[in-house]
N, C-alpha and C positions, 0 to 999 in steps of 0.2 A: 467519503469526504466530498463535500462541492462546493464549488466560490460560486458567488455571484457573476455573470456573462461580463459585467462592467468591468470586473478585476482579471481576465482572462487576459494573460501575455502580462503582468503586473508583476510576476512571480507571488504574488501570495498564494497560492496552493502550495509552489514548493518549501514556501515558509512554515506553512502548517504540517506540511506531510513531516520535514527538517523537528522539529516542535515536538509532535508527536515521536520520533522515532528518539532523540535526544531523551525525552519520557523515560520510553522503554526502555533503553538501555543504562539511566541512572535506576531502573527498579530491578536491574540486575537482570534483563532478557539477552541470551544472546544473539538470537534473531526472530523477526519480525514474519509475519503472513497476511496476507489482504487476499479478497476474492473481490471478481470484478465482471461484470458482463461482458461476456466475449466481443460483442460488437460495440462495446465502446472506448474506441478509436485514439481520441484524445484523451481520455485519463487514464489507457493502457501507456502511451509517449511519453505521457510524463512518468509515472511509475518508472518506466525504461530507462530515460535517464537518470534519474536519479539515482539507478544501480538496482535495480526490482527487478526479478527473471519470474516468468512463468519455470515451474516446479514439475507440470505436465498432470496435477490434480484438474480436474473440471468436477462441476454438481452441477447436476438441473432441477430448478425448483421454479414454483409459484409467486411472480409478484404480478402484481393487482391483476390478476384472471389470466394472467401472460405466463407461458412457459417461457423459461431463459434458463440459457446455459452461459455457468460462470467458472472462471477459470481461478487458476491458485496461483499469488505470486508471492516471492520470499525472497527477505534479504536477509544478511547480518549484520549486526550491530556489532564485531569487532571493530574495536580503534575507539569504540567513542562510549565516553568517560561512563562507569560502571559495567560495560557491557561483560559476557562473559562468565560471571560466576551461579547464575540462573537459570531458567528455562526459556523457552521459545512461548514467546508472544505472539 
């Protein structure tokens, strides 16, 4: 997920990430996973507040000619409306 630099401190990321996750869990997930580039800083912050823990997964792979190592975060979607009776998203 990424906003535009303009919209940064606006909260719309956390509106979309909220969005997305409300998704999931009316499609019956009861929680949720993202990977993310270890060194990126500001969209691990937010992930973290919003209730997102690294899981202690990492993968190293290829993007555009770049090795990067990325980390695994996971939340759960208990409390919020369908979550629960499904699999992990």
């Amino acid at each position: 997920m990424y906003t535009h630099p303009r919209v940064w401190g606006a909260g719309a990321g956390r509106r979309l990430l909220e969005t997305a996750l409300d998704a999931l869990a009316a499609s019956g997930c009861r929680d949720a996973v993202l990977w993310t580039e270890e060194r990126n800083r500001r969209p691990r912050a937010i992930y973290e507040r919003a209730g997102w823990r690294p899981d202690g997964a990492t993968r190293e792979r290829d993007f555009l000619g770049c090795a990067i190592r990325e980390l695994r975060y996971r939340i759960s979607l208990a409390g919020r409306g369908g979550a629960g009776k499904g699999e992990r998203c």
